[in-house]
TORKOL-4160 file (C-alpha; in steps of 0.2 Angstrom, whole numbers, padded with zeros to 4 digits, m for minus):
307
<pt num="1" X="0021" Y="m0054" Z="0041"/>
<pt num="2" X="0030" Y="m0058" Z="0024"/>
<pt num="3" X="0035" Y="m0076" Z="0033"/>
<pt num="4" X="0018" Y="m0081" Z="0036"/>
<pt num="5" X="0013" Y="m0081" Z="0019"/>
<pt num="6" X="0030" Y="m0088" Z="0012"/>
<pt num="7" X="0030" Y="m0103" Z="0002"/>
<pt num="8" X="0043" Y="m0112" Z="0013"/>
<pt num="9" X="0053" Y="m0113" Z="m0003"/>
<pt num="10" X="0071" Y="m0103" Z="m0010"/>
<pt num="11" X="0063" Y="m0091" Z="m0023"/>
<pt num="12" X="0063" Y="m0082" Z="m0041"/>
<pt num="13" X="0051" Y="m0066" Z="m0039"/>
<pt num="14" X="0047" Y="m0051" Z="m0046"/>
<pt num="15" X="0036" Y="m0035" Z="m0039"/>
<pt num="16" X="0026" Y="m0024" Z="m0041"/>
<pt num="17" X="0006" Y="m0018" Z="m0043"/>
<pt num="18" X="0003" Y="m0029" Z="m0059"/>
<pt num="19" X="m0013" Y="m0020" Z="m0059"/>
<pt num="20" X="m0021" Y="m0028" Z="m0075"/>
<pt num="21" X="m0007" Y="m0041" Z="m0077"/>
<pt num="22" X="m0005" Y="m0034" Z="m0096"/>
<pt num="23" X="0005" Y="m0036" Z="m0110"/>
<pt num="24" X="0019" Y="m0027" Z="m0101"/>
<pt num="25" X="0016" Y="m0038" Z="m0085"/>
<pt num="26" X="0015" Y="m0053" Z="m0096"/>
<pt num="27" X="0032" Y="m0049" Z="m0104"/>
<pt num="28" X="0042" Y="m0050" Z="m0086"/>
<pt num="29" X="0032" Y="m0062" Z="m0079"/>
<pt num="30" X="0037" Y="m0072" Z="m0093"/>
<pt num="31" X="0055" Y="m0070" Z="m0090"/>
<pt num="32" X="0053" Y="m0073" Z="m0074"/>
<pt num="33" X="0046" Y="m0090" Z="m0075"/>
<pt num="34" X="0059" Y="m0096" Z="m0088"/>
<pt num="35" X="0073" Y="m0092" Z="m0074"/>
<pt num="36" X="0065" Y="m0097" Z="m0059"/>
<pt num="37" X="0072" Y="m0115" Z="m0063"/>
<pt num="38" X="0069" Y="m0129" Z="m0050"/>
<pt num="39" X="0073" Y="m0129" Z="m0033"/>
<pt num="40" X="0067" Y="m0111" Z="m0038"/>
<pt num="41" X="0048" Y="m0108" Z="m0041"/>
<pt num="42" X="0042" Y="m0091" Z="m0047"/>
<pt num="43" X="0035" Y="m0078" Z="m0035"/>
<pt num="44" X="0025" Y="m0063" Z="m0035"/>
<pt num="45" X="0024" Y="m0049" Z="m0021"/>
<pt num="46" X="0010" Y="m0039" Z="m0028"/>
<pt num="47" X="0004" Y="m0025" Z="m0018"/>
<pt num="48" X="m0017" Y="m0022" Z="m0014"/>
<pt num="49" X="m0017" Y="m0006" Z="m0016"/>
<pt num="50" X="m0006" Y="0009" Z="m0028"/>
<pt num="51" X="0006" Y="0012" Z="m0018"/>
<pt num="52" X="0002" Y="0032" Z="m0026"/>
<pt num="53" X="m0013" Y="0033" Z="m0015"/>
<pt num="54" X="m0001" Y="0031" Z="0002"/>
<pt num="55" X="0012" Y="0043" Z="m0005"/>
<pt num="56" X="0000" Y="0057" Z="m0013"/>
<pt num="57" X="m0016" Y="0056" Z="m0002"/>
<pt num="58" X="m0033" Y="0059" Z="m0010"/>
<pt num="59" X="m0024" Y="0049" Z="m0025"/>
<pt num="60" X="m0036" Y="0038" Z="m0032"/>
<pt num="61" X="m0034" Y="0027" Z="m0044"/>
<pt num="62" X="m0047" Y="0015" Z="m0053"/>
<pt num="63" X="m0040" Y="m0002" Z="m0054"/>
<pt num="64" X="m0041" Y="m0012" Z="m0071"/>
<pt num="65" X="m0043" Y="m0029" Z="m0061"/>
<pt num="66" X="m0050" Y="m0034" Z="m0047"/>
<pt num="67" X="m0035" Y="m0044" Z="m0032"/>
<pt num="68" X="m0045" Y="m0060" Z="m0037"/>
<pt num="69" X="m0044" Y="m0056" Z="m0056"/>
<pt num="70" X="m0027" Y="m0053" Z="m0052"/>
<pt num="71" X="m0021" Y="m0068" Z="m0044"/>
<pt num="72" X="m0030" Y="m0079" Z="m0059"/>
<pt num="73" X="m0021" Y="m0069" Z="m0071"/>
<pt num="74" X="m0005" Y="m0071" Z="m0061"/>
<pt num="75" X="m0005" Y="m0089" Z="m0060"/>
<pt num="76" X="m0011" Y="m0090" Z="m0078"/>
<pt num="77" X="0006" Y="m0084" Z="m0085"/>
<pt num="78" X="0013" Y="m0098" Z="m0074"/>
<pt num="79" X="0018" Y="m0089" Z="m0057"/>
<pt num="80" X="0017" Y="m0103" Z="m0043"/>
<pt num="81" X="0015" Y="m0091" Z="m0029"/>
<pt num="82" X="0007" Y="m0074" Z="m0027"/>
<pt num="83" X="0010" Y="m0068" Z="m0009"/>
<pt num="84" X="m0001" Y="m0049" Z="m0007"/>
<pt num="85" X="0005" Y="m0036" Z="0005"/>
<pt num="86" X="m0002" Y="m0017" Z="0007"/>
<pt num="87" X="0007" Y="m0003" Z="0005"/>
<pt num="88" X="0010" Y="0007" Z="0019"/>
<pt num="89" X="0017" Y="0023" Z="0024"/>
<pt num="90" X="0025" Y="0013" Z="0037"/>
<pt num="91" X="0031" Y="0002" Z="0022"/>
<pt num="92" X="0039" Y="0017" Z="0012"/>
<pt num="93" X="0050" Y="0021" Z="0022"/>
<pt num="94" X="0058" Y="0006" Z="0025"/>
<pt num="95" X="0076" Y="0007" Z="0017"/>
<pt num="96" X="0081" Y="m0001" Z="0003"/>
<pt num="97" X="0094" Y="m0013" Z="0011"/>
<pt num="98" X="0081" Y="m0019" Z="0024"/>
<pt num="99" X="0066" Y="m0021" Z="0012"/>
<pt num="100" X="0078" Y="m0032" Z="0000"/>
<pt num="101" X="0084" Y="m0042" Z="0017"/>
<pt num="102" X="0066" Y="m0046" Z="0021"/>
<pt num="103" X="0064" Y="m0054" Z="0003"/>
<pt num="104" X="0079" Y="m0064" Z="0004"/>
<pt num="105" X="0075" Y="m0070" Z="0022"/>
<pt num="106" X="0057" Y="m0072" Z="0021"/>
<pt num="107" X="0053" Y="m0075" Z="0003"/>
<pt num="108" X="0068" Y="m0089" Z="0000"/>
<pt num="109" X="0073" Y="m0075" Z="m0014"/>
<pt num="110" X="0088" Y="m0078" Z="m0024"/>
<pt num="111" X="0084" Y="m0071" Z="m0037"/>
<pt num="112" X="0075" Y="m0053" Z="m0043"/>
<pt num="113" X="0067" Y="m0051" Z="m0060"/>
<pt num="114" X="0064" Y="m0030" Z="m0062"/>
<pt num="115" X="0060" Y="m0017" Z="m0074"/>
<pt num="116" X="0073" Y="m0004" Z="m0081"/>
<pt num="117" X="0064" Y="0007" Z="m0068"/>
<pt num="118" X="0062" Y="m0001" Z="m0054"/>
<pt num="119" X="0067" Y="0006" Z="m0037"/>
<pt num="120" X="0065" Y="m0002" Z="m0018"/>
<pt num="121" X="0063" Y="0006" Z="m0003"/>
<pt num="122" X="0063" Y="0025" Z="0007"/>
<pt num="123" X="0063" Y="0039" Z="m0008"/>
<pt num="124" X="0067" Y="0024" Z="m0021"/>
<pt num="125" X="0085" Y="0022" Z="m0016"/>
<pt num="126" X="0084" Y="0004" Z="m0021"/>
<pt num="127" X="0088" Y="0008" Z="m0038"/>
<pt num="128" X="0097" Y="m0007" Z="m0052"/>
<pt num="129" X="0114" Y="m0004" Z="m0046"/>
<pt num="130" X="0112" Y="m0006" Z="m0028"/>
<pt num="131" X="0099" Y="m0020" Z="m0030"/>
<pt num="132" X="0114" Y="m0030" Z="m0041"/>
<pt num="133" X="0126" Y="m0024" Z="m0023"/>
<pt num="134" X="0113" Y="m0034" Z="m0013"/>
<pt num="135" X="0113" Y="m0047" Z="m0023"/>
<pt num="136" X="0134" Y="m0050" Z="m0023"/>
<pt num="137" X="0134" Y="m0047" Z="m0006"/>
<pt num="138" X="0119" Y="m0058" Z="0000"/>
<pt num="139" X="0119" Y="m0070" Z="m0014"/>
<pt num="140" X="0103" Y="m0069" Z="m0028"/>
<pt num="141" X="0104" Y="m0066" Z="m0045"/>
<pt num="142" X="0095" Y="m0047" Z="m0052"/>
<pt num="143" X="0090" Y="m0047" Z="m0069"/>
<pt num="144" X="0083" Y="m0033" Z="m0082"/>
<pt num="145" X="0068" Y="m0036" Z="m0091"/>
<pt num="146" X="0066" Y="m0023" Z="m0104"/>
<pt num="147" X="0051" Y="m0015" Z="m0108"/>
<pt num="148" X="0037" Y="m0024" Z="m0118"/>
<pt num="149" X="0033" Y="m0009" Z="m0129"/>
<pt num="150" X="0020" Y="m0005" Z="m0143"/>
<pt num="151" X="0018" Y="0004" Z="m0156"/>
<pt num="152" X="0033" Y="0014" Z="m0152"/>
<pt num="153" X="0030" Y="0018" Z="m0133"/>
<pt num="154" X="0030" Y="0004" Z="m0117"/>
<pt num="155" X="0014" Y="m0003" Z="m0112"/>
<pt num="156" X="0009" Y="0005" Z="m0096"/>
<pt num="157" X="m0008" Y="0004" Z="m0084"/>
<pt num="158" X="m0009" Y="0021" Z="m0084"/>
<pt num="159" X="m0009" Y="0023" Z="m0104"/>
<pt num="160" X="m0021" Y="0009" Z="m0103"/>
<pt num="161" X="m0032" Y="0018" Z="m0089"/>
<pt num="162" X="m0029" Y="0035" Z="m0099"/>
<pt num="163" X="m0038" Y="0021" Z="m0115"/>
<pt num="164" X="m0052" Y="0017" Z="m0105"/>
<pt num="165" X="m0056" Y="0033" Z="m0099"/>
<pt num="166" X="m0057" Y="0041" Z="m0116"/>
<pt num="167" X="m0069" Y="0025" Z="m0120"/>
<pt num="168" X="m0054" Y="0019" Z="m0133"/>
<pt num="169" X="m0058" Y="0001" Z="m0129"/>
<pt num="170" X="m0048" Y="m0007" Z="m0146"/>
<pt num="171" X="m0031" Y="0003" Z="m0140"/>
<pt num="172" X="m0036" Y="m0005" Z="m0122"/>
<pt num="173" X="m0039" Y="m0022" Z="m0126"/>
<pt num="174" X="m0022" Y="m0021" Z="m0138"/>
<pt num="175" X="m0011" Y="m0017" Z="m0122"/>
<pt num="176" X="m0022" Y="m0029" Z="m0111"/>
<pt num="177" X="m0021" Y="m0044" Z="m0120"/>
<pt num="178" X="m0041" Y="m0045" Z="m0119"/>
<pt num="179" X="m0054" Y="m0034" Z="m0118"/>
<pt num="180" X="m0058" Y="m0025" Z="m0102"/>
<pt num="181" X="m0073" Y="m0032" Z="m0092"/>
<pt num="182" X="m0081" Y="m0027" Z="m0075"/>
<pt num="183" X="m0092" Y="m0040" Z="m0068"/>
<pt num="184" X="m0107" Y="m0037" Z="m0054"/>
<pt num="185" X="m0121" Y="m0042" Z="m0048"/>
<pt num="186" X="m0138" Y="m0039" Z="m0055"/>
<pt num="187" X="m0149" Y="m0029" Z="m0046"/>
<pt num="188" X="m0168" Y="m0021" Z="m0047"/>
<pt num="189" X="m0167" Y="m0004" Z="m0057"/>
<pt num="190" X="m0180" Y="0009" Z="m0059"/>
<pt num="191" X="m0187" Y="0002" Z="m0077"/>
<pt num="192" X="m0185" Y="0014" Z="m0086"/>
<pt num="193" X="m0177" Y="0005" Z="m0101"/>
<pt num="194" X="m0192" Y="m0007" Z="m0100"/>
<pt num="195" X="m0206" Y="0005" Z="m0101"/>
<pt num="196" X="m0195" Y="0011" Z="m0117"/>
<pt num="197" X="m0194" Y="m0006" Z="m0123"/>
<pt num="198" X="m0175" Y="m0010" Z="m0121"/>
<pt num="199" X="m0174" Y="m0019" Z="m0103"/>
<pt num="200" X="m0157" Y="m0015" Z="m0094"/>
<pt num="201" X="m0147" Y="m0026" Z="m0082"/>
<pt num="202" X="m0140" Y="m0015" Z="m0068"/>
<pt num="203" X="m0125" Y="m0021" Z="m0062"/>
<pt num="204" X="m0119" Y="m0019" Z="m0043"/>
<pt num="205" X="m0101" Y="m0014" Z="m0046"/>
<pt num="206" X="m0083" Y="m0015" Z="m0036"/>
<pt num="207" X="m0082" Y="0003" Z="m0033"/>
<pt num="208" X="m0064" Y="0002" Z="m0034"/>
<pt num="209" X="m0063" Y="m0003" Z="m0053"/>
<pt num="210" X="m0060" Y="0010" Z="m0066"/>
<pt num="211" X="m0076" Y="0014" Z="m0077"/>
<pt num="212" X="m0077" Y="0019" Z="m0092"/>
<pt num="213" X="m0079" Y="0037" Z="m0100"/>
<pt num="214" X="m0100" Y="0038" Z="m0102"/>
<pt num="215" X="m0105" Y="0032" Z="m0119"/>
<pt num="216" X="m0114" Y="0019" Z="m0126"/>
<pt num="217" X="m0103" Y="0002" Z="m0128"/>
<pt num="218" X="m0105" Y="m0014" Z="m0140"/>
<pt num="219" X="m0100" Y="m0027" Z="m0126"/>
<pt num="220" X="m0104" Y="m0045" Z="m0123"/>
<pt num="221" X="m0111" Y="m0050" Z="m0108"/>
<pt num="222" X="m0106" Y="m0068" Z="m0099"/>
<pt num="223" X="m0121" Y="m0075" Z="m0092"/>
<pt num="224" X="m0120" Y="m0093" Z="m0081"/>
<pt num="225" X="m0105" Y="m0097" Z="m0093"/>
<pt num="226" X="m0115" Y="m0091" Z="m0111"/>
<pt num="227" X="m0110" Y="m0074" Z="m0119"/>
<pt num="228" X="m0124" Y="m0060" Z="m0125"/>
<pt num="229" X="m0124" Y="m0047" Z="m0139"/>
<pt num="230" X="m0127" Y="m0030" Z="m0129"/>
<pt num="231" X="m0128" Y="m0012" Z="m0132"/>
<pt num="232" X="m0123" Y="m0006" Z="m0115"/>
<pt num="233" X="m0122" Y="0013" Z="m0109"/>
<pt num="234" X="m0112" Y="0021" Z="m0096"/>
<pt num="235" X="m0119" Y="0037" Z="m0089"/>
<pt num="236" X="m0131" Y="0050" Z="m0080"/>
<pt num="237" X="m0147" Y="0048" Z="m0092"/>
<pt num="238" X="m0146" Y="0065" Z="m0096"/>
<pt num="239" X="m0164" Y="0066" Z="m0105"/>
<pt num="240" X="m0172" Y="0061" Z="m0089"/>
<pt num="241" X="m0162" Y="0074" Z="m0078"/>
<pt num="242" X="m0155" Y="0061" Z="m0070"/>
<pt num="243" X="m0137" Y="0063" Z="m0059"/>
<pt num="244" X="m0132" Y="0043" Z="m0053"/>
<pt num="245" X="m0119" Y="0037" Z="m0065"/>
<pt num="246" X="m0125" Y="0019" Z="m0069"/>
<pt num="247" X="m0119" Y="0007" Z="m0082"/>
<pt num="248" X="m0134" Y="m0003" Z="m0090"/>
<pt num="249" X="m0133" Y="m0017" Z="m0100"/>
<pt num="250" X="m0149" Y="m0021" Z="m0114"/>
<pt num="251" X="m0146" Y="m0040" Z="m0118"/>
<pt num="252" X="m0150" Y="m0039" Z="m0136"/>
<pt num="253" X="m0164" Y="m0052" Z="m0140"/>
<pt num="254" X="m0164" Y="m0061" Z="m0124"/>
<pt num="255" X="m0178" Y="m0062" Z="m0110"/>
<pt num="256" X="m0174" Y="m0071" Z="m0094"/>
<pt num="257" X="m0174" Y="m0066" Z="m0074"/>
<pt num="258" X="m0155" Y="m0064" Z="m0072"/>
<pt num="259" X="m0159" Y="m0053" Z="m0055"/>
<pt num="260" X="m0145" Y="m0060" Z="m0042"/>
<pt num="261" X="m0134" Y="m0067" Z="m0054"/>
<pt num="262" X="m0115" Y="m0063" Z="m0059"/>
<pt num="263" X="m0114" Y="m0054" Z="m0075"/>
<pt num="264" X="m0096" Y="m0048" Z="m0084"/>
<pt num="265" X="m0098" Y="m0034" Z="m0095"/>
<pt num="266" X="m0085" Y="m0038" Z="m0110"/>
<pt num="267" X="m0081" Y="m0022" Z="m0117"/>
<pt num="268" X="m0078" Y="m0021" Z="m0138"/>
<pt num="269" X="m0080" Y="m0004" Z="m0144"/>
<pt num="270" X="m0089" Y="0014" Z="m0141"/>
<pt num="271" X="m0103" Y="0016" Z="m0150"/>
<pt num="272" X="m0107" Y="0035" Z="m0147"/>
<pt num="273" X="m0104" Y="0049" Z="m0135"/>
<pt num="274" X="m0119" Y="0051" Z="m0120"/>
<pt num="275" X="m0134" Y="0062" Z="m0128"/>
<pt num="276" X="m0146" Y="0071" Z="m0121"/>
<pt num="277" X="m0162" Y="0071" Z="m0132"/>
<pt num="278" X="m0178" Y="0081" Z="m0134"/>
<pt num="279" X="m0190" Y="0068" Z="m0131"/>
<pt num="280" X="m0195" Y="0050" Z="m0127"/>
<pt num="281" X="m0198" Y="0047" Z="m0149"/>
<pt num="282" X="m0179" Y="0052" Z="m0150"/>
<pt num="283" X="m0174" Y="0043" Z="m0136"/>
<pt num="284" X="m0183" Y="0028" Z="m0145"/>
<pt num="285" X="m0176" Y="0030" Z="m0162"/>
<pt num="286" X="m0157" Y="0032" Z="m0159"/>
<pt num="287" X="m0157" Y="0017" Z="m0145"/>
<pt num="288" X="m0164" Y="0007" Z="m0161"/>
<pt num="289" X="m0150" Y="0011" Z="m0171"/>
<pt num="290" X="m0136" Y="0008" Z="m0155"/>
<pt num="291" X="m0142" Y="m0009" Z="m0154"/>
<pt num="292" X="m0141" Y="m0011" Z="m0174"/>
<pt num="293" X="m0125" Y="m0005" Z="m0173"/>
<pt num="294" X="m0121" Y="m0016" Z="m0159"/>
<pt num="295" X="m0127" Y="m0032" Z="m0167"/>
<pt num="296" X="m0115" Y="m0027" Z="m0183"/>
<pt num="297" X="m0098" Y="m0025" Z="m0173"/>
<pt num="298" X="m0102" Y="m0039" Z="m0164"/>
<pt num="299" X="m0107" Y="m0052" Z="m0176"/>
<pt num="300" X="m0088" Y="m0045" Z="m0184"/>
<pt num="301" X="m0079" Y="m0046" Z="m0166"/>
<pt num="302" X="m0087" Y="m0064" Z="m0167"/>
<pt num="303" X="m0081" Y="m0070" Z="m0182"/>
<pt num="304" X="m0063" Y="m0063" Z="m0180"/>
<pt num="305" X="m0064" Y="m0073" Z="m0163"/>
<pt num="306" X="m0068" Y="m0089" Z="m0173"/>
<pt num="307" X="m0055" Y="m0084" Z="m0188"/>
C-alpha cells in the first residue's frame, strides 16, 4: 500500500496529522527539510483522517484544513513528497517494530524527524528510545525536534481549534501563521439579508472543517483572485426563529452575481456575540453598525498587511 505511493527514492520523513500545518508543524517540517540532504528528499506520511476518531468512536474532530489545503501547505514549507494513508483500527494495532519496518522498506526511510511526544504503533509502544533501537539496528538516523512554543505553552491544533471555537480568531491566526479561511461554493439562500438590504453569499461548506463559534466576523472574502471587505455572520438567525446554522458573508459595497463560484471566507476578528433582537428596525440598525465596524478593522488589517 505504502510502496505504491513511495517516491522510489531513500528518504527523510516525518509523521503525523499536520492538521493545519501550523507554526508547530512549520517548526519540524523545517528541521526536517534542512536534514533530508541529497540522495535524501524530505517526506511526509500524513494521515486523512485523526487517528482519535478510530480510537474513540463518536470522536469528531473539525479539521482546520482541508487534505488539499494540506498538501499545498506541506509542499510550501519545502516537503518534496507527501504520501496520505488512513488511519485504521486495523493500522493501530500494528506494533511498533513492524510499522517502523514498513517505513524503512517502503518509504526509502533513513532517517525519522519527531516530536518529544511521539509514539508509533499498538498502545504507542514506539516511543524515542525504541525508535532510536530501530534506527541502530536497521540503519536511519532519529532526531528530536523540540516544541515550537508560544507565549509560554507549545502550539497545538487542539489549542488552535479550542481558538476558533471560542471565535478568538487573532490567538488563532498567531498559532497558524495566517488567518483561518473555509472556502465554498456560492449557493441560492433564502434572501433574507436582501430584503433587509445587506445581501449574503451562502457558502456550500466541507462538512468536515471546523466552524467557528456563531458571531458576527470582520473577514475578507477572495473572490476570482480579488479580496472583499465583509461583515460575515455564523449562526441560527435567532430573530427569525430560525434552527440551520449558516455562515453568511455580506460583501461590503460590492454588487455582482457570484452564484457558482469559489469564495474563501478570510477570518480577522469577532465582531459581536449572535443576538436575538426584537424587531426587523433593530435587526437593521445594529447590522449597519457591524459592517461599520467591519470597514474599520479592516481598513487597519490592511494597512498592517501593507506595513
Amino acid at each position: 500500500m505504502l510502496a505504491d505511493a513511495a517516491p522510489n527514492k531513500e528518504t527523510a520523513l516525518t509523521l503525523g496529522v499536520f492538521d493545519g500545518v501550523h507554526l508547530g508543524h512549520c517548526h519540524l517540517l523545517d528541521r526536517l527539510v534542512r536534514l533530508a540532504t541529497p540522495p535524501l528528499i524530505p517526506l511526509v506520511l500524513t494521515f486523512s483522517n485523526h487517528p482519535i476518531t478510530v480510537l474513540r468512536p463518536g470522536t469528531t474532530v473539525g479539521h482546520l484544513s482541508t487534505h488539499h489545503q494540506k498538501v499545498e501547505l506541506l509542499k510550501a514549507q519545502g516537503v518534496q513528497a507527501v504520501v496520505s494513508l488512513e488511519f485504521t483500527k486495523d493500522l493501530s494495532q500494528i506494533s511498533a517494530h513492524d510499522f517502523t519496518s514498513i517505513l524503512f522498506d517502503s518509504l526509502g526511510m533513513r532517517g525519522l524527524v519527531v516530536g518529544p511526544d511521539t509514539a508509533l504503533g499498538r498502545n504507542r509502544e514506539g516511543d524515542l528510545d525504541f525508535l532510536k533501537k530501530c534506527g541502530d539496528e536497521m540503519g536511519f538516523w532519529v532526531e528530536v525536534a523540540e516544541p515550537f512554543v508560544m507565549d509560554g505553552a507549545p502550539v497545538k491544533s487542539r489549542l488552535i481549534r479550542s481558538s476558533i471555537s471560542e471565535g478568538d480568531m487573532t490567538a488563532s491566526a498567531k498559532m497558524l501563521g495566517r488567518k483561518y479561511s473555509l472556502t465554498g461554493e456560492v449557493i441560492a439562500g433564502d434572501k433574507r439579508g436582501r430584503e433587509l438590504g445587506f445581501p449574503t453569499a451562502n457558502l456550500k461548506l466541507d462538512e468536515s472543517m471546523l466552524m467557528p463559534g456563531d458571531g458576527i466576523y470582520s473577514a475578507w472574502a477572495v473572490v476570482d483572485g480579488v479580496r472583499y471587505p465583509t461583515a460575515t455572520s455564523i449562526g441560527i438567525r435567532p430573530t427569525f426563529d430560525l434552527t440551520e446554522r449558516l455562515l453568511e458573508v455580506h460583501l461590503i459595497d460590492f454588487n455582482q452575481d457570484i452564484y457558482g463560484k469559489q469564495l474563501c471566507v478570510e477570518f480577522v476578528s469577532k465582531l459581536r456575540d449572535q443576538e436575538k433582537f426584537s424587531g426587523i428596525e433593530e435587526l437593521i440598525e445594529k447590522i449597519n453598525q457591524d459592517v461599520a465596524d467591519a470597514r474599520i478593522i479592516l481598513e487597519q488589517d490592511r494597512g498592517s498587511q501593507v506595513a
